[in-house]
C-alpha positions as CSV (number, residue, x, y, z in Angstrom):
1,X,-57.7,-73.9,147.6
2,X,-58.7,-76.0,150.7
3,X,-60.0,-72.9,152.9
4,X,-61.0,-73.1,156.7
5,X,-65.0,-73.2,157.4
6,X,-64.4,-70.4,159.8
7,X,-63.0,-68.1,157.5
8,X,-65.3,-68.6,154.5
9,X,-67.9,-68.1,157.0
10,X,-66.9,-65.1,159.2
11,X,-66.0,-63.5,155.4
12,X,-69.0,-64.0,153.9
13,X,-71.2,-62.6,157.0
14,X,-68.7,-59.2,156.8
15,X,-69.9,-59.0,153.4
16,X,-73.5,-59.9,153.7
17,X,-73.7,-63.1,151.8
18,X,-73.5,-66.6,152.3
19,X,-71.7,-70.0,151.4
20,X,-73.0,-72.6,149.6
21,X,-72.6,-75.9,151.5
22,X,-73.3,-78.8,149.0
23,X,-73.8,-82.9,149.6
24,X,-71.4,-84.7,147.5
25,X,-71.3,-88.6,147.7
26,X,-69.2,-89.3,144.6
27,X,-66.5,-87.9,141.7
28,X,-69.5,-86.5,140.0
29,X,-70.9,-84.4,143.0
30,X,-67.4,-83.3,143.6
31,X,-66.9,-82.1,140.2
32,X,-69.8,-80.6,139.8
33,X,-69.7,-78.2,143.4
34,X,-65.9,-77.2,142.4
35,X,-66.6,-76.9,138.1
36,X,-69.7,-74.1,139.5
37,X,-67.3,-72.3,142.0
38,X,-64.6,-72.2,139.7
39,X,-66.6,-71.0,137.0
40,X,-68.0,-67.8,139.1
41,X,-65.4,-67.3,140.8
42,X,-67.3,-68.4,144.3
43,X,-66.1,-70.2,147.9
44,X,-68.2,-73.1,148.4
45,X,-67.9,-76.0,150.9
46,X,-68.1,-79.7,150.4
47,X,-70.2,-81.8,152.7
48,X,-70.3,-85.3,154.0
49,X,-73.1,-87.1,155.4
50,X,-72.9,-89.7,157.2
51,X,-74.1,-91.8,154.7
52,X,-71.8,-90.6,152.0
53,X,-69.0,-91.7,154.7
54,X,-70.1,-94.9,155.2
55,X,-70.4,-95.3,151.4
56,X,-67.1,-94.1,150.4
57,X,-65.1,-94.3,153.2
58,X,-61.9,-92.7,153.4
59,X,-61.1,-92.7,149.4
60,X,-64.2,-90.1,149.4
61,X,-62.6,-88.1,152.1
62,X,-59.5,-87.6,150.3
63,X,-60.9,-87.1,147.2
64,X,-63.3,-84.0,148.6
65,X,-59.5,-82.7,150.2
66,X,-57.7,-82.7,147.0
67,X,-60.6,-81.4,145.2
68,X,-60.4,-78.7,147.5
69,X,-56.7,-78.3,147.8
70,X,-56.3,-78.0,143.9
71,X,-59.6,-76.1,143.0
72,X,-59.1,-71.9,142.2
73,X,-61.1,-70.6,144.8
74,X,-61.7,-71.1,148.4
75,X,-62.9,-74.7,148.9
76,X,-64.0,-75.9,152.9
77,X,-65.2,-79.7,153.6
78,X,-67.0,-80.6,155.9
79,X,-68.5,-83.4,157.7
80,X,-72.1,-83.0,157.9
81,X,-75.2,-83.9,160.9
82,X,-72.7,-86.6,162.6
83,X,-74.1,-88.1,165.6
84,X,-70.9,-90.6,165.5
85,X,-68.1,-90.1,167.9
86,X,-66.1,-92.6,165.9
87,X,-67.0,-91.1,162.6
88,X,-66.3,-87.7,163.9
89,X,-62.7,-89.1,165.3
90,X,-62.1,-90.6,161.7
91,X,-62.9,-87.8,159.4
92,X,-60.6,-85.6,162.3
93,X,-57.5,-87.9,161.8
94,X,-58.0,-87.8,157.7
95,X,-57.8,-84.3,157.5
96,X,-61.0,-83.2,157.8
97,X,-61.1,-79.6,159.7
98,X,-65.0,-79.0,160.1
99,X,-67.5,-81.0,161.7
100,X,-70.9,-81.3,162.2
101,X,-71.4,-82.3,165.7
102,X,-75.1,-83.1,166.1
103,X,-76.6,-83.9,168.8
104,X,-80.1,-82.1,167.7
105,X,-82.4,-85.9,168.1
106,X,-80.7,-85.8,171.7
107,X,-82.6,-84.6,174.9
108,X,-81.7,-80.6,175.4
109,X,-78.9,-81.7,178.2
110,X,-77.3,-85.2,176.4
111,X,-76.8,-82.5,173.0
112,X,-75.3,-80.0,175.1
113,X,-72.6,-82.3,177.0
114,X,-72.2,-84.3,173.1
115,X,-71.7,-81.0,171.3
116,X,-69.2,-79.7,174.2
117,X,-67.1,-83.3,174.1
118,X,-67.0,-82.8,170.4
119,X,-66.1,-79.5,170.1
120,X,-63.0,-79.7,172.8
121,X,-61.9,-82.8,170.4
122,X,-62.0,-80.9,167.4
123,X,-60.5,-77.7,168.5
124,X,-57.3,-80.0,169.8
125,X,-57.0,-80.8,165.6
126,X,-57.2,-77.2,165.0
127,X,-61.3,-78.1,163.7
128,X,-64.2,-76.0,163.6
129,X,-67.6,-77.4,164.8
130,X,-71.3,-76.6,163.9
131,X,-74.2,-77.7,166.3
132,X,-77.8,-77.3,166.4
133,X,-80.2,-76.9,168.5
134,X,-83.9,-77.3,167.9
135,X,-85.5,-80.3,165.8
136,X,-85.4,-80.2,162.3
137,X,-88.1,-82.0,160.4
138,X,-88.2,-83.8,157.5
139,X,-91.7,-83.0,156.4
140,X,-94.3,-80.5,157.8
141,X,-96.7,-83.2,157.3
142,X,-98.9,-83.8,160.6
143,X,-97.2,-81.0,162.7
144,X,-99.3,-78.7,164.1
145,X,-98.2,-74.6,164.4
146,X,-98.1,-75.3,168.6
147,X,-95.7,-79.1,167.6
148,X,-93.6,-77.5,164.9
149,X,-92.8,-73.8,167.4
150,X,-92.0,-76.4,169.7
151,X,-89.2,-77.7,167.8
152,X,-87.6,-74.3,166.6
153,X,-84.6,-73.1,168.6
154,X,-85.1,-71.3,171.7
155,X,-83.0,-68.1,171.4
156,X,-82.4,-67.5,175.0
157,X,-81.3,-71.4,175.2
158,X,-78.9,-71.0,172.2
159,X,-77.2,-68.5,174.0
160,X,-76.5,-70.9,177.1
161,X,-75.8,-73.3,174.3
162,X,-73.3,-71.3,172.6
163,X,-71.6,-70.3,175.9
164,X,-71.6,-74.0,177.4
165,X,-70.2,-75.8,174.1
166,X,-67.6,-73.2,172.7
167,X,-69.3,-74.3,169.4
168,X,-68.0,-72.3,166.1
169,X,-71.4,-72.0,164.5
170,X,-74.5,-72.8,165.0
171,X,-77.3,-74.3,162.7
172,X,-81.2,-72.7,163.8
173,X,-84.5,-74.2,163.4
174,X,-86.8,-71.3,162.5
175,X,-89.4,-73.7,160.7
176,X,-87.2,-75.4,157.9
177,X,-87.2,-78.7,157.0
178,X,-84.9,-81.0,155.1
179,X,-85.9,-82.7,152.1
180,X,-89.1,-81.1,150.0
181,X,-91.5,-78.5,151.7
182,X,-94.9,-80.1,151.3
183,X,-96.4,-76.7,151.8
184,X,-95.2,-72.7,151.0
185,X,-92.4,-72.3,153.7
186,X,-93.0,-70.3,156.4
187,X,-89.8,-69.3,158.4
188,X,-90.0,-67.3,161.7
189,X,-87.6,-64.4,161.2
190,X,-88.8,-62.9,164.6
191,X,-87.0,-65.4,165.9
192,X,-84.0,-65.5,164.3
193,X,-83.5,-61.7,164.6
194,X,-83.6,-62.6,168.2
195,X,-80.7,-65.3,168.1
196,X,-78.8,-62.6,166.3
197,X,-79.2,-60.3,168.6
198,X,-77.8,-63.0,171.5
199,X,-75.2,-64.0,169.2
200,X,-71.7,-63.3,167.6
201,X,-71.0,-66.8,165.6
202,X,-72.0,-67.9,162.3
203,X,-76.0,-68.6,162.0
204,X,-76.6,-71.9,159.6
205,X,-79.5,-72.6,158.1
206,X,-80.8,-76.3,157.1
207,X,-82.8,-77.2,154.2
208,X,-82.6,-74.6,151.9
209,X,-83.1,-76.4,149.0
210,X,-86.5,-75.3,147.8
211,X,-86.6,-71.9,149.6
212,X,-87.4,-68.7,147.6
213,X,-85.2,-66.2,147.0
214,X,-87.1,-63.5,149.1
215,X,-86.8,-65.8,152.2
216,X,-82.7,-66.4,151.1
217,X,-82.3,-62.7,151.2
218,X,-84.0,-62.0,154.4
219,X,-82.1,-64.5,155.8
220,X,-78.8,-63.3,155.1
221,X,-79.9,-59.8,156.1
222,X,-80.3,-60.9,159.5
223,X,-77.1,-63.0,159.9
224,X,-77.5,-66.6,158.1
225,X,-73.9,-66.9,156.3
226,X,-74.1,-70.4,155.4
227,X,-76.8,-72.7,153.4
228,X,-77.1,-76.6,153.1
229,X,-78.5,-77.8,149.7
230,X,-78.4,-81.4,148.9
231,X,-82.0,-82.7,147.8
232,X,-82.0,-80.6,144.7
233,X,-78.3,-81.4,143.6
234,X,-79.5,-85.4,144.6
235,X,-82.8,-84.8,142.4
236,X,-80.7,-83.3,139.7
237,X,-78.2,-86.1,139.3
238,X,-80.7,-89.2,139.4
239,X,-83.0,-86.9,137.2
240,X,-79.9,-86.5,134.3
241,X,-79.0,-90.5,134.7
242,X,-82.6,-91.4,134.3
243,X,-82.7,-89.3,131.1
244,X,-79.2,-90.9,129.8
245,X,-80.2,-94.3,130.5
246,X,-84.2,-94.0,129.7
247,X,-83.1,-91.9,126.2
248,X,-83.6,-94.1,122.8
249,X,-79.9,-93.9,122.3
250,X,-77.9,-94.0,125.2
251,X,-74.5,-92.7,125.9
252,X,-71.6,-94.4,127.2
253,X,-70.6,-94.0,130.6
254,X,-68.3,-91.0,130.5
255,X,-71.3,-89.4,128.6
256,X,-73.5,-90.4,131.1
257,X,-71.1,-89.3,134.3
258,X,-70.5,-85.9,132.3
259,X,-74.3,-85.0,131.8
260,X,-75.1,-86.3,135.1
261,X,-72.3,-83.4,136.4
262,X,-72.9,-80.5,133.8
263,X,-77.0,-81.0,135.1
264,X,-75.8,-80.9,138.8
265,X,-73.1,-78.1,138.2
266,X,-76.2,-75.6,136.4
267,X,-78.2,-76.6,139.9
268,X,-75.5,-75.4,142.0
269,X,-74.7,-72.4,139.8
270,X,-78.2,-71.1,140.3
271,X,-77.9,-71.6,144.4
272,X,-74.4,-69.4,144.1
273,X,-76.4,-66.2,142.4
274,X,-79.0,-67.0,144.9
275,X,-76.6,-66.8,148.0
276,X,-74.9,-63.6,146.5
277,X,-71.6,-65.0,146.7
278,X,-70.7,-65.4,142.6
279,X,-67.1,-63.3,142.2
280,X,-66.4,-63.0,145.9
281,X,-63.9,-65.8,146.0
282,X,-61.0,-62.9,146.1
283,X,-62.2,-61.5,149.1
284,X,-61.3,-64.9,151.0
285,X,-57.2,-64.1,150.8
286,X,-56.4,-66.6,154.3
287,X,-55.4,-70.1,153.0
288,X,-56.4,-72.9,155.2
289,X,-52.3,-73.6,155.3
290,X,-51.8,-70.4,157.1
291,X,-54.7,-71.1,159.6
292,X,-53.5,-74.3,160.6
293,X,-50.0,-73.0,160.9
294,X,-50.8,-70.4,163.0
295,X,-53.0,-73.3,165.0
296,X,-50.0,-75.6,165.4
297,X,-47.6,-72.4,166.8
298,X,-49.8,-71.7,169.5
């Protein structure tokens, strides 16, 4: 069932676990996030990049909103790292309820007043938003400790943040990075015990794909309730097409499309156990109707 952000969220942090929040860019990514939540039982959220948006428009859109609305447990989507105040307004009018409003390549300031703007637009469609502060890289590659610190979020300045914007949740920079870690990860959890400490929404954390279960665990334990994963899922799909297509006898297309999903789907089963949320999908009993219903009363 199409499920609000906010509640799969605020849930899963009561219960000390967190949501899977996958990349889809086509029916196969769609049907592989909702075939590995229905099959354990476990919420999950689809998200949008802005790439994925640009590539499939507003027939993607729907689709991720049906998928959700028909799937058997607690589906969110969500639009993911938008800098776009039209792409923002566009995914708001076609239904989409959760945002990414990010304004992290910004000056401190410019993503304060951006995030603030968005979040007062989506809260008037009944939307939740997810900022960021700090800069999240996409390699450790050249950074030095003093350059990459730097760019982590500033817990005293996330709470000024948070208090300024009225953002729902808030995505941290504790020394992840998107994409592949070219070195072991190292994640500050000094500092993100500290944010927790300053505040009382939803913690996100970016770039999980490729973080050990140790470092999942720890940050759970100290408030992070909600995961992004797409480079694995990505590497998964091209890896199962490149198999179909390479093999001596290929399949046909359906063949092809249904490995590409059942490889994808065993990827995002694995990141379910990992995030502890396999069979909690019954402990999420508020519909996203009765959210929005409540919303539109008031």
């Amino acid at each position: 069932m199409l499920t609000s952000t906010q509640e799969l969220l605020e849930t899963a942090r009561r219960n000390s676990y967190a949501i899977g929040a996958f990349n889809v860019y086509n029916l196969e990514g769609v049907k592989a996030v909702v075939n590995a939540a229905e099959a354990n039982c476990s919420p999950a959220m689809l998200q949008l990049h802005p790439s994925a948006l640009k590539y499939g428009q507003l027939p993607l859109v729907a689709l991720c909103l049906e998928a959700a609305n028909t799937a058997t447990v607690p589906i969110a989507v969500h639009l993911d790292h938008s800098t776009s105040v039209k792409d923002i307004r566009l995914a708001l009018e076609a239904g989409v309820r959760s945002i990414m409003a990010d304004g992290s390549p910004m000056p401190y300031a410019e993503n304060r007043q951006f995030t603030q703007d968005m979040t007062e637009l989506a809260h008037r469609y009944g939307a939740v938003v997810e900022a960021e502060i700090g800069r999240i890289s996409g390699t450790e590659d050249g950074l030095t400790i003093a350059e990459k610190e730097a760019k982590m979020t500033d817990p005293d300045q996330a709470l000024e943040f948070v208090q300024r914007t009225r953002v729902d949740s808030l995505a941290v920079t504790i020394g992840n990075v998107h994409g592949e870690y070219k070195s072991p990860p190292r994640l500050d959890f000094e500092r993100l015990s500290r944010i927790r400490r300053l505040l009382d929404i939803p913690l996100v954390l970016h770039g999980a794909s490729g973080l050990p279960e140790s470092m999942i665990s720890q940050s759970i334990q100290l408030g992070v309730c909600k995961f992004n994963v797409n480079t694995e899922v990505r590497q998964a799909y091209m890896q199962a097409l490149q198999d179909e297509i390479c093999g001596k006898r290929p399949g046909d297309l359906l063949q092809v499309a249904e490995s590409a999903i059942a490889t994808m789907t065993a990827v995002i089963t694995d990141k379910l156990y990992l995030f502890g949320s396999v069979d909690k999908a019954h402990l999420h009993e508020t519909p996203y109707a009765q959210a929005l219903a409540k919303h539109e009363q008031n």
